[in-house]
N, C-alpha and C positions, 0 to 999 in steps of 0.2 A: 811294466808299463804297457807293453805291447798288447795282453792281456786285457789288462781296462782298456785298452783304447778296442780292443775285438768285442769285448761285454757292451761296452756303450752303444757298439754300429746294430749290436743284433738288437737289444731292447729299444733303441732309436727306430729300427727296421720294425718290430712287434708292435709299437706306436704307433706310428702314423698308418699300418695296415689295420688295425683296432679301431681305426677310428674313419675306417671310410663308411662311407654313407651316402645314401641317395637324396638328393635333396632336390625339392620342387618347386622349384619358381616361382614366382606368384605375378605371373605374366598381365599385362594388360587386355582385356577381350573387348572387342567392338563387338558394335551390336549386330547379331546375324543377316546378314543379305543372301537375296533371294539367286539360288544359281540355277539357270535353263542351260538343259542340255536336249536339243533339238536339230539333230543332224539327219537328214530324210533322204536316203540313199534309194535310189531307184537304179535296181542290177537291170541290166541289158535283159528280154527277153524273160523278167518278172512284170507284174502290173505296178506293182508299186502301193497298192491299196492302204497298205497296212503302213500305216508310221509310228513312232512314237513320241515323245517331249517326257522328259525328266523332269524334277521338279525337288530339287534338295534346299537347300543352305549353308551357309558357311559356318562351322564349328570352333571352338577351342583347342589352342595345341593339342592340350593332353585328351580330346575327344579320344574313345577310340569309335565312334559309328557316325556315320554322315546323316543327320537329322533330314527326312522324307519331307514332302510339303504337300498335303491332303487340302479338301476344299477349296482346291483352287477351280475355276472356268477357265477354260482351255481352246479357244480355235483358232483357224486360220483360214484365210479368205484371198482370193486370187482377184486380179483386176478386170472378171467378167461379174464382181462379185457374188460369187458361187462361196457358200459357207463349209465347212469340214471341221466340225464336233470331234472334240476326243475329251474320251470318257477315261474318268479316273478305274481303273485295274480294280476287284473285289481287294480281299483281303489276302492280305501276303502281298501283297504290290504294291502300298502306298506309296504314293507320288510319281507312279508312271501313270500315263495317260495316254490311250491310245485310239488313231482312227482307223477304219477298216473300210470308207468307202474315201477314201483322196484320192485324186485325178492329177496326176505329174504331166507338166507339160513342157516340153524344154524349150527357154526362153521365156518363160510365163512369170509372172512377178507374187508372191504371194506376200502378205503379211501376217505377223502371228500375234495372238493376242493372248494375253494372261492375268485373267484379272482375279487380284486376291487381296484382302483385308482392305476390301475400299480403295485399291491403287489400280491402273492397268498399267501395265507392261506392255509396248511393242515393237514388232521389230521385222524390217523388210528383205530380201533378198529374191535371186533370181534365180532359176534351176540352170545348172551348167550343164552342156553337154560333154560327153569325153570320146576319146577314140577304142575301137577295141582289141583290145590284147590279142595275138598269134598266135606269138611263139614264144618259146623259151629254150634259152641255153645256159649250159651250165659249165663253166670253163673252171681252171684253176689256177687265177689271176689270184692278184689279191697280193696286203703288205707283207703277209708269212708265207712259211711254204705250205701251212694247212689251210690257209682260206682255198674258200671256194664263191666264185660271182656268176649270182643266178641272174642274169638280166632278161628282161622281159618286154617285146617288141611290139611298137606300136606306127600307125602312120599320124603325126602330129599334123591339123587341120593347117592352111597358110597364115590364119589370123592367130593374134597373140593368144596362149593359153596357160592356164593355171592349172597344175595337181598335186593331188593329195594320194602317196603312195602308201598302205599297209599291207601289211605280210601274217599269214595264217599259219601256224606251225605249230604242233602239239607239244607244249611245256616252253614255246618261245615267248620271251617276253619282248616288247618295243617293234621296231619296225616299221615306224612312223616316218615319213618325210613327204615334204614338197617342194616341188623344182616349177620351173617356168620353163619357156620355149623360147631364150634369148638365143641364144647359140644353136638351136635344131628345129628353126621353126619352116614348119612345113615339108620336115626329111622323115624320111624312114628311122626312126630312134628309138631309145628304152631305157628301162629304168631299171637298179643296178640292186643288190643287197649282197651282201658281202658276211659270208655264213663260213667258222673254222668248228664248226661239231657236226658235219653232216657225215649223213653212212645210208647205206642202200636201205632202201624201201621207206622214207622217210619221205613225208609230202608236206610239198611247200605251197601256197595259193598266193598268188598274187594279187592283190584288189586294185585297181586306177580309178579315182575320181575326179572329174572335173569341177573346179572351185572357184570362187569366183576374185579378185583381186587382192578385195575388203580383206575377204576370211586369209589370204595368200599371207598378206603383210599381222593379223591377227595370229597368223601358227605360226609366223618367224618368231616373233615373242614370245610365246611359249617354249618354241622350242630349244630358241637364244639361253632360258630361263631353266630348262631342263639340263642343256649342256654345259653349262657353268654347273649346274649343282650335282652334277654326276648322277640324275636319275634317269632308269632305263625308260618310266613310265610319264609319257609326255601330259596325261589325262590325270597326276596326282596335283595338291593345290599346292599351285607357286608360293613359292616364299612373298611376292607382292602380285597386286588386284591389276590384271590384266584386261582394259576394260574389251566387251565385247560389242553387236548392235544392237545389243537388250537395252529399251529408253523403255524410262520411269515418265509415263507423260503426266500423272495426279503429281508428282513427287519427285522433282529431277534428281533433287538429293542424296534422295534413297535409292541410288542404282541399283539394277543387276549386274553380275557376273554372269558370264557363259556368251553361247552366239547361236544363230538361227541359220542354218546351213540347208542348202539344197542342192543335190548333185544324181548326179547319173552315172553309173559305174557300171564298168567291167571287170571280170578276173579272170585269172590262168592258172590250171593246178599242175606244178611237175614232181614224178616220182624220180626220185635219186635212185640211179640204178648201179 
């Protein structure tokens, strides 16, 4: 008896391992919306010239390529209305668009405009200013005994301020945040990254950008969205539509996705020694 009952577990076990299968849902797909990605980073002590605006779509789960967006008009105009053209990229570039004569001015107000299949998209913002990186230390704080915290120092202005922290590191992925100045405003402070694989001669660059409220409360949701779903990468698409300050003005309907971001940045590179 014991016998059959060992014969039954293995052909029961050869069974249901026989019959696995990958099977493919047959998901429901909305119709593609338009996603800008237009974040215009003007580094300290570059001109800024050169910017660029993305231009994709929203795809299906099982997509594996993010669908480009060609033939679109592209510009942006500041409130002395001065025009700034950016031209779609030759071939191999479809759907980036880029200017090479923009004029960054902090405090300046620009608006972006994007107009494709008979709609315009637009959307306003203001260039932030940021303070500039120093210094950097690197201690060995942290929840283990192998972290190591690079924090990176800055003089934070007396008035309220918004940033956007990323971290440079060859084969690092994520390194995304943003903090406010509630608790440090107008001190000597900095901003932290908490790193357990470093080793000498390894260089880390710090980036600080100044953001503007809007976009502050906009990358908490995201990021809200990333850290519930355990991914490293804040910039993959959420599980749900986040809206951005892309307006549909032909078509309110028909949102975009994405935001129209202007900042001023600084960075700091330290070698692990």
């Amino acid at each position: 008896m014991r016998k059959l009952y060992t014969l039954l577990l293995v052909f029961t076990g050869l069974f249901f391992t026989a019959c696995e299968d990958v099977v493919d849902l047959d998901l429901p797909t909305a119709p593609p919306r338009l996603v800008v990605d237009a974040s215009f980073n003007w580094m300290k002590t570059f001109t800024g010239h050169y910017q660029e605006v993305r231009l994709t779509t929203t795809a299906g789960f099982y997509d594996t390529e993010v669908p480009k967006v060609s033939g679109a008009t592209v510009y942006v105009t500041n409130s002395k209305n001065d025009v700034f053209e950016f031209s779609e990229e030759k071939s191999g570039f479809q759907g980036i668009y880029a200017c090479i004569n923009f004029n960054p001015e902090i405090g300046e107000t620009y608006t972006l405009f994007v107009e494709l299949n008979g709609e315009t998209f637009t959307a306003t913002e203001t260039l932030m200013p940021v303070p500039q990186l120093e210094e950097v230390i690197l201690t060995n704080e942290g929840f283990d005994p192998n972290d190591m915290s690079l924090k990176a120092y800055f003089q934070d202005p007396p008035e309220t301020n918004y940033y956007l922290r990323e971290i440079g590191r060859e084969g690092y992925s994520g390194g995304v945040a943003i903090f406010d100045d509630r608790f440090v405003n107008g001190n000597y402070t900095y901003t932290i990254t908490i790193f357990d694989d470093l080793k000498p001669g390894d260089e880390i660059t710090t980036f600080l950008y100044g953001i503007s409220s809007r976009h502050f409360d906009y990358m908490s949701k995201i990021l809200s969205i990333v850290d519930e779903e355990n991914v490293t990468n804040p910039f993959r698409t959420p599980s749900i539509n986040v809206r951005g300050n892309i307006v549909n003005q032909t078509n309110p309907d028909n949102y975009a996705l994405g935001y129209f971001r202007l900042s001023e940045g600084s960075y700091i590179t330290y070698t692990v020694e």
